[in-house]
C-alpha positions in Angstrom: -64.8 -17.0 31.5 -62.3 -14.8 33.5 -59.2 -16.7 32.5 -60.4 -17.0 28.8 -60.6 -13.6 28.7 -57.3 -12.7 30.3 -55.9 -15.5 27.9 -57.4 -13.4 25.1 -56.1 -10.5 26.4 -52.7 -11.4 26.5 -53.1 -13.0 23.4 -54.0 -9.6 21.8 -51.0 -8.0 23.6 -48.8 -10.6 22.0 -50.4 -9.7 18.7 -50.0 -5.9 18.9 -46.3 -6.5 20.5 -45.6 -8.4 17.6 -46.6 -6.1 15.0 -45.1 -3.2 16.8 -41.5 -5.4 16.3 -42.3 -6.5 13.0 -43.2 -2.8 11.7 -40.5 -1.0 13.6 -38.2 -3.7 12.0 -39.7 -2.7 8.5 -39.3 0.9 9.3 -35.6 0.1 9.6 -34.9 -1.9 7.2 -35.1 1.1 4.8 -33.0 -0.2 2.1 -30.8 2.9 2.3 -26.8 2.0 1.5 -23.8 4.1 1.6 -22.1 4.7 -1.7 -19.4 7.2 -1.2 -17.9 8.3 1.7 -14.7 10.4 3.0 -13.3 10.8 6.1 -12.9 14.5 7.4 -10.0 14.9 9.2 -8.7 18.6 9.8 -10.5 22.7 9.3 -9.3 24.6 6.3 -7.4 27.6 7.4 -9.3 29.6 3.9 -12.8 31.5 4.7 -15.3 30.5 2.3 -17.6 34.0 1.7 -21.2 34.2 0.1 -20.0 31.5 -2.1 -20.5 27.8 -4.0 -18.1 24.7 -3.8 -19.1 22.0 -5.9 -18.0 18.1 -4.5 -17.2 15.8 -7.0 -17.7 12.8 -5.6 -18.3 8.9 -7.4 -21.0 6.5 -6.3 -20.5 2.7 -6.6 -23.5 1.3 -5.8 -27.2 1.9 -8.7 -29.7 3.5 -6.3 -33.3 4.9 -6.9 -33.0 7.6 -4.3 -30.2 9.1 -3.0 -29.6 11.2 0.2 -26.4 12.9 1.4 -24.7 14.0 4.9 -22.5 16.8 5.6 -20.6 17.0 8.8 -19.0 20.0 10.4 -16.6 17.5 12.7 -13.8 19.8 13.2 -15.7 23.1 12.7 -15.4 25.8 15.3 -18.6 27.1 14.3 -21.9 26.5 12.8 -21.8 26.5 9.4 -25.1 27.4 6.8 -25.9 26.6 3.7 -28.0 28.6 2.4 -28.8 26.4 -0.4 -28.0 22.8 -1.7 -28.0 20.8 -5.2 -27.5 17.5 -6.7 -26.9 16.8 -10.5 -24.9 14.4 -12.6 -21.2 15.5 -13.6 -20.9 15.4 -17.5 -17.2 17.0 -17.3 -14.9 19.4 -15.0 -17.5 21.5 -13.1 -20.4 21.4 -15.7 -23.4 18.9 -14.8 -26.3 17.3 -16.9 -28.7 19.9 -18.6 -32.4 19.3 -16.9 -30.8 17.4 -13.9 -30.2 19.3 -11.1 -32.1 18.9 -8.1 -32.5 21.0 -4.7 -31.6 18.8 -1.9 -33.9 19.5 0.8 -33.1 19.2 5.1 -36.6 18.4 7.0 -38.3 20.2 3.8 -35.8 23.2 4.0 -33.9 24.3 1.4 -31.4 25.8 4.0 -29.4 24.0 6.9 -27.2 24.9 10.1 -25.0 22.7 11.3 -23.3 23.2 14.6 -19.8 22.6 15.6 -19.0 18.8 15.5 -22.6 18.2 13.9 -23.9 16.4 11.5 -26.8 16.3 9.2 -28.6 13.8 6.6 -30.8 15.3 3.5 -34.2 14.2 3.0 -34.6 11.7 0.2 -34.6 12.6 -3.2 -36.3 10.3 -5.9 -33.7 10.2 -8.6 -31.6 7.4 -10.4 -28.0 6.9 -9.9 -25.4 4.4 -11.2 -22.9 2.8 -9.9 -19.2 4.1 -10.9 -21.5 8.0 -11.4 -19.8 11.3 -10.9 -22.0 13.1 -8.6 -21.5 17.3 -8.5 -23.1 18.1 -4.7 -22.9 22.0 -5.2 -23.0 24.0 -1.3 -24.0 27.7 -1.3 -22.0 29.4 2.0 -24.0 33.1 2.3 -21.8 33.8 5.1 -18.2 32.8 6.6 -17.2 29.6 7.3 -14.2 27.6 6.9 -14.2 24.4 5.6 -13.8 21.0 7.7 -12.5 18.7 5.4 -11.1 15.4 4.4 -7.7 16.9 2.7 -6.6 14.8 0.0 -9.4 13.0 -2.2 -7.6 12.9 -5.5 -10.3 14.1 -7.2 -10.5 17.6 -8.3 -13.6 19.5 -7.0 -14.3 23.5 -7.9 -15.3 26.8 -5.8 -16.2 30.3 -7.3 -14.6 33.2 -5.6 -16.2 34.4 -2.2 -18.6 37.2 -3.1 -19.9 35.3 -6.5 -23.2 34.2 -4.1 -25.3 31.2 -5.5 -23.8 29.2 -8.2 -25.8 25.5 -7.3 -28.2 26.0 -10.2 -25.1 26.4 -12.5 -25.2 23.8 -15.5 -21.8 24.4 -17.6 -19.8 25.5 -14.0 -18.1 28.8 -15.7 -19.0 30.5 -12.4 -16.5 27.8 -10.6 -13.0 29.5 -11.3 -11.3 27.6 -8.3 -10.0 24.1 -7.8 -8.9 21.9 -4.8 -8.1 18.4 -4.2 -10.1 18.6 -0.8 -13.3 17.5 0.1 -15.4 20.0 1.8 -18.2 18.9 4.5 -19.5 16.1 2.3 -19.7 13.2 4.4 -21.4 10.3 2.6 -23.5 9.6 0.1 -26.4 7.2 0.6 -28.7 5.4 -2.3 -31.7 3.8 -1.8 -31.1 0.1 -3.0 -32.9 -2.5 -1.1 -31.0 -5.9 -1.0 -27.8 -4.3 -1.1 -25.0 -4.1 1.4 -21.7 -1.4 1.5 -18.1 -2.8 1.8 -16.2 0.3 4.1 -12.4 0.4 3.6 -10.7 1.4 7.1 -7.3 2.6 6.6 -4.5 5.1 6.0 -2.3 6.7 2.9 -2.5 3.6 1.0 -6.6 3.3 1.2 -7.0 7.5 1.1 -4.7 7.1 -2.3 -0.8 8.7 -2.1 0.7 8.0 -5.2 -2.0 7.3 -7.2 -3.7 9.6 -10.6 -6.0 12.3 -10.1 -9.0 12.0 -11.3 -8.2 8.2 -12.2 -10.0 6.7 -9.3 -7.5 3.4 -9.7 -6.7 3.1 -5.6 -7.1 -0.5 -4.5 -10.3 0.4 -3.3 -11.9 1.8 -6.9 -10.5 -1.2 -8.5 -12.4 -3.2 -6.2 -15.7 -1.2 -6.6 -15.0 -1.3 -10.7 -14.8 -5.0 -10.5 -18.0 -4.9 -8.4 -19.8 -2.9 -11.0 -19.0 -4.9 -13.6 -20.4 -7.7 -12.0 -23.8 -6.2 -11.2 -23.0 -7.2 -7.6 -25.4 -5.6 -5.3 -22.0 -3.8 -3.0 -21.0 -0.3 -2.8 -17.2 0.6 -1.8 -16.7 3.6 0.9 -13.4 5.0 0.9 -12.4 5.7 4.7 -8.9 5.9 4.2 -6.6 9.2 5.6 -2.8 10.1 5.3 -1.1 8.9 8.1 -3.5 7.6 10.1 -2.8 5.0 12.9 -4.9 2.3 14.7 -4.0 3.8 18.1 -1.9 6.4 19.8 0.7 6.7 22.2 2.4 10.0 24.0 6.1 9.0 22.8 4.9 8.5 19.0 7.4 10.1 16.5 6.3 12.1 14.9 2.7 12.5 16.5 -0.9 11.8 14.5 -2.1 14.1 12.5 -5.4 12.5 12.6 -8.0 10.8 15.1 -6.6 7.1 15.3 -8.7 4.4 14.1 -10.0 3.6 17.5 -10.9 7.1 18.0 -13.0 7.9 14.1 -14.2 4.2 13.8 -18.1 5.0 14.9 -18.0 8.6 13.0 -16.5 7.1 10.2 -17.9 3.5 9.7 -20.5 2.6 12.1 -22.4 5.7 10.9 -22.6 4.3 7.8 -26.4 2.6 6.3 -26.0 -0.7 5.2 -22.9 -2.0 5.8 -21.8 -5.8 5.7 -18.3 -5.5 5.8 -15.1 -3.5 6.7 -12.0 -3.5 5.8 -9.0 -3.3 8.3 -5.9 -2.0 7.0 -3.5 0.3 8.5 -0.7 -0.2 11.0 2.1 0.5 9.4 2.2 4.1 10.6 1.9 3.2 13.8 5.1 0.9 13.0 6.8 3.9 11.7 6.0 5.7 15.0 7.8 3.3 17.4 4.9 1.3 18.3 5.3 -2.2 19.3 3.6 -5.2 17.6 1.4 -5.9 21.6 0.1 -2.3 20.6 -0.5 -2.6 17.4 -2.4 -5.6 17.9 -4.1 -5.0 20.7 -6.0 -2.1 18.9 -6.6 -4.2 16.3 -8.1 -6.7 18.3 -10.2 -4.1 19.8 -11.4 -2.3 16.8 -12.7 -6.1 15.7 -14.3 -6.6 18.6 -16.4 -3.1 18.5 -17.4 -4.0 14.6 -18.6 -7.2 15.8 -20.4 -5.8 18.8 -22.7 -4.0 16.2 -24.1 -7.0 14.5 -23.7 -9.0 11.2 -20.9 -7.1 10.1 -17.8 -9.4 8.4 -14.4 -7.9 9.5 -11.7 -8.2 6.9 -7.7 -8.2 7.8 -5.7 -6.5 5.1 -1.6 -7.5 6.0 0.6 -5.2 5.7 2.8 -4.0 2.7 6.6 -4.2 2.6 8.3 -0.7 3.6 12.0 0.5 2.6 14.7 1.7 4.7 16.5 3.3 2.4 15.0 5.2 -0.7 17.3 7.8 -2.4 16.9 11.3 -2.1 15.6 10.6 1.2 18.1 11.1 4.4 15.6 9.2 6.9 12.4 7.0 5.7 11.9 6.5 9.6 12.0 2.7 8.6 14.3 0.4 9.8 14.9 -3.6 9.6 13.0 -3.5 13.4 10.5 -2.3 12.1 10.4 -4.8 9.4 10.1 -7.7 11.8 7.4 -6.0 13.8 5.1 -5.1 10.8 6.5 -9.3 10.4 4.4 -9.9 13.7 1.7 -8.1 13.1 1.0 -9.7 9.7 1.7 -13.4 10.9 -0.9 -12.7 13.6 -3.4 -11.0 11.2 -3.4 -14.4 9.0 -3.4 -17.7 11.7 -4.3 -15.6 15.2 -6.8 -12.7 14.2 -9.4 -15.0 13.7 -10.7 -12.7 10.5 -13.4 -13.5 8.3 -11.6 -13.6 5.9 -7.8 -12.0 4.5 -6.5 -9.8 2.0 -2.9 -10.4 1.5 -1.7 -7.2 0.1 1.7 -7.8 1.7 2.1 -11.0 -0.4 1.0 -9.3 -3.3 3.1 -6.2 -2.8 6.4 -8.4 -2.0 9.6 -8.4 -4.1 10.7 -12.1 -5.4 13.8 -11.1 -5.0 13.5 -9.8 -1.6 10.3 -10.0 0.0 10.8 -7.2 2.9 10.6 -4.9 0.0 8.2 -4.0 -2.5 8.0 -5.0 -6.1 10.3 -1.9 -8.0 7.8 -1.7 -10.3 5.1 -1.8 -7.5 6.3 1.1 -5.6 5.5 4.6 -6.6 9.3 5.8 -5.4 9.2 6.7 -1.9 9.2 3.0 -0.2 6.2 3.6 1.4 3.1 3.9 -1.0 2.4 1.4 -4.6 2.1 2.9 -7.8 -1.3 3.4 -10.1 0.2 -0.6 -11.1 0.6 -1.7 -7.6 -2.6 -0.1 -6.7 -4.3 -2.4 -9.7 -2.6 -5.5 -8.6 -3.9 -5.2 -5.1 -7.5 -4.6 -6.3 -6.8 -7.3 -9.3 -6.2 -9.7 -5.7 -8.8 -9.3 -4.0 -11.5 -12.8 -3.8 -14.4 -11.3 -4.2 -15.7 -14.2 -2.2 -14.7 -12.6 0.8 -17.3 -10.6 0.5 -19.8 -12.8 -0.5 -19.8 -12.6 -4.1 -19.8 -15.8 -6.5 
């Protein structure tokens, strides 16, 4: 009788052990997915006073809930907001009549973040579509300036400081001001279960140089678009900044503007809910600043292995686009045919060494017939470095969408 009673008492351990996994599995398993998402990268020098920005920002992923996260990454001090809104964008700053909603932190209508914080909203039980303008209006009672992510090639508006709370505004009269910068708005997540979030890790030609404001045709958005279409269940995030390296070295010339990839890669895509796969594509700024091909990849190899480390996540290698070294008008591009037959390495190990799920040849695509260490004339946007809206479309035209598990 003793040992069938300690039988059943382990037995009915084992039981309540399993539930506890099987429920604290469920309780993860959420179904939330990140939809939108930009990478902050520097603080605005302007003082925002007892005023409202409104964030235009685009989902690509249907949801029936939606939550959003502000960060203060590179702010010096805590920043309020007194109150918070979410509505859809019908055109320039107005939103939808009868569709704004108060976004709510732990049930409070206002929230403090601290320096280098970062905070999620409560869920709100709305509808969104993919390919949606979102307006995510902020209300700043006191001074702050902004941490931002400084080129999002979408126009977003601002009243003047001392116009107070403007988030309940429908046709956005009140917002007089307009900037190409995205202020706080980290992410935007909706609640979609079965659905999965493709993040794009890169630099100037993921963040969008040379391409149309307010056009949203980066590689990336073509991507998302052709998603969409499809009724595929995968969002797009856009982590792409200006400049940005995989690594960093003291003799780079000139030096990063930005955290390298190795340095943002948690904050800006492990973070994120419900990602299957990322995107690696940048080193050809490192390139530019003297690094070798070793250091190039070695960070590479090092940023895969830390995705990986995380779970069933799919790594993507993106190759490398041609680069001029001579463009006219300008006296030194900082490119030379070294440099040509490094970016060379790195690509030929991205394709047979990397050991990638899969590849997206945007050097291939990008290449001149006539001369394929250059880009396509027509391709290139002018200054050798970035494609045009058209070579933007053909490298989002290229990519299998196989890769990423879609038939």
């Amino acid at each position: 009788m003793g040992l069938n009673k300690q039988n059943c008492l382990v037995g009915l351990w084992l039981v309540i052990m399993l539930c506890f996994v099987v429920s604290n599995a469920a309780a993860q398993n959420t179904g939330w997915v990140a939809a939108w998402g930009a990478s902050q990268q520097s603080q605005g020098e302007m003082k925002i006073t007892n005023a409202t920005v409104r964030m235009i920002a685009r989902v690509t992923l249907s949801g029936d809930a939606v939550r959003i996260r502000l960060d203060n990454t590179f702010g010096k001090a805590p920043v309020t907001f007194s109150n918070v809104t979410i509505a859809p964008r019908t055109r320039g700053a107005a939103v939808a009549l009868g569709l704004i909603k108060r976004v709510m932190f732990q049930k409070m209508a206002s929230v403090n973040i601290p320096p280098g914080g970062s905070v999620t909203s409560d869920a709100l039980a709305v509808h969104v579509n993919a390919q949606e303008d979102l307006a995510i209006s902020l209300f700043v009672s006191s001074d702050a300036q902004p941490g931002m992510h400084n080129n999002a090639v979408v126009t977003s508006y601002l009243t003047e400081n001392g116009a107070g709370d403007a988030t309940n505004s429908v046709d956005g009269k009140e917002f007089t001001g307009r900037t190409t910068s995205m202020y706080w708005l980290k992410a935007i997540d909706v609640q979609a279960p079965g659905a999965t979030a493709i993040v794009a890790f890169g630099d100037s030609i993921t963040d969008g140089t040379c391409t149309t404001l307010d056009a949203h045709d980066r590689w990336e958005d073509v991507l998302a678009q052709r998603l969409a279409v499809q009724g595929s269940p995968r969002a797009v995030v856009n982590e792409g900044i200006g400049g940005n390296t995989v690594t960093s070295a003291p003799n780079y010339q000139p030096p990063t503007n930005s955290d390298p990839g190795l340095v943002r890669l948690d904050r800006d895509v492990l973070s994120h809910a419900g990602i299957s796969h990322v995107v690696l594509f940048m080193g050809t700024n490192d390139i530019r600043r003297g690094a070798a091909a070793d250091l190039v990849i070695n960070g590479l190899k090092t940023l895969i292995e830390r995705v990986r480390a995380r779970g069933n996540i799919k790594v993507i290698g993106a190759t490398i686009i041609p680069r001029h070294t001579s463009v006219p008008g300008v006296a030194d591009t900082g490119w030379n045919d070294e440099k040509t037959k490094i970016r060379q390495q790195v690509n030929e190990w991205i394709r047979k060494q990397a050991g990638f799920d899969a590849i997206l040849d945007f050097d291939r695509v990008m290449a001149s017939k006539a001369n394929p260490d250059l880009m396509e004339q027509s391709y290139n946007c002018g200054d050798g470095v970035h494609p045009s809206p058209l070579g933007y479309f053909q490298m989002g035209k290229s990519v299998n969408l196989a890769s990423f598990g879609v038939k």
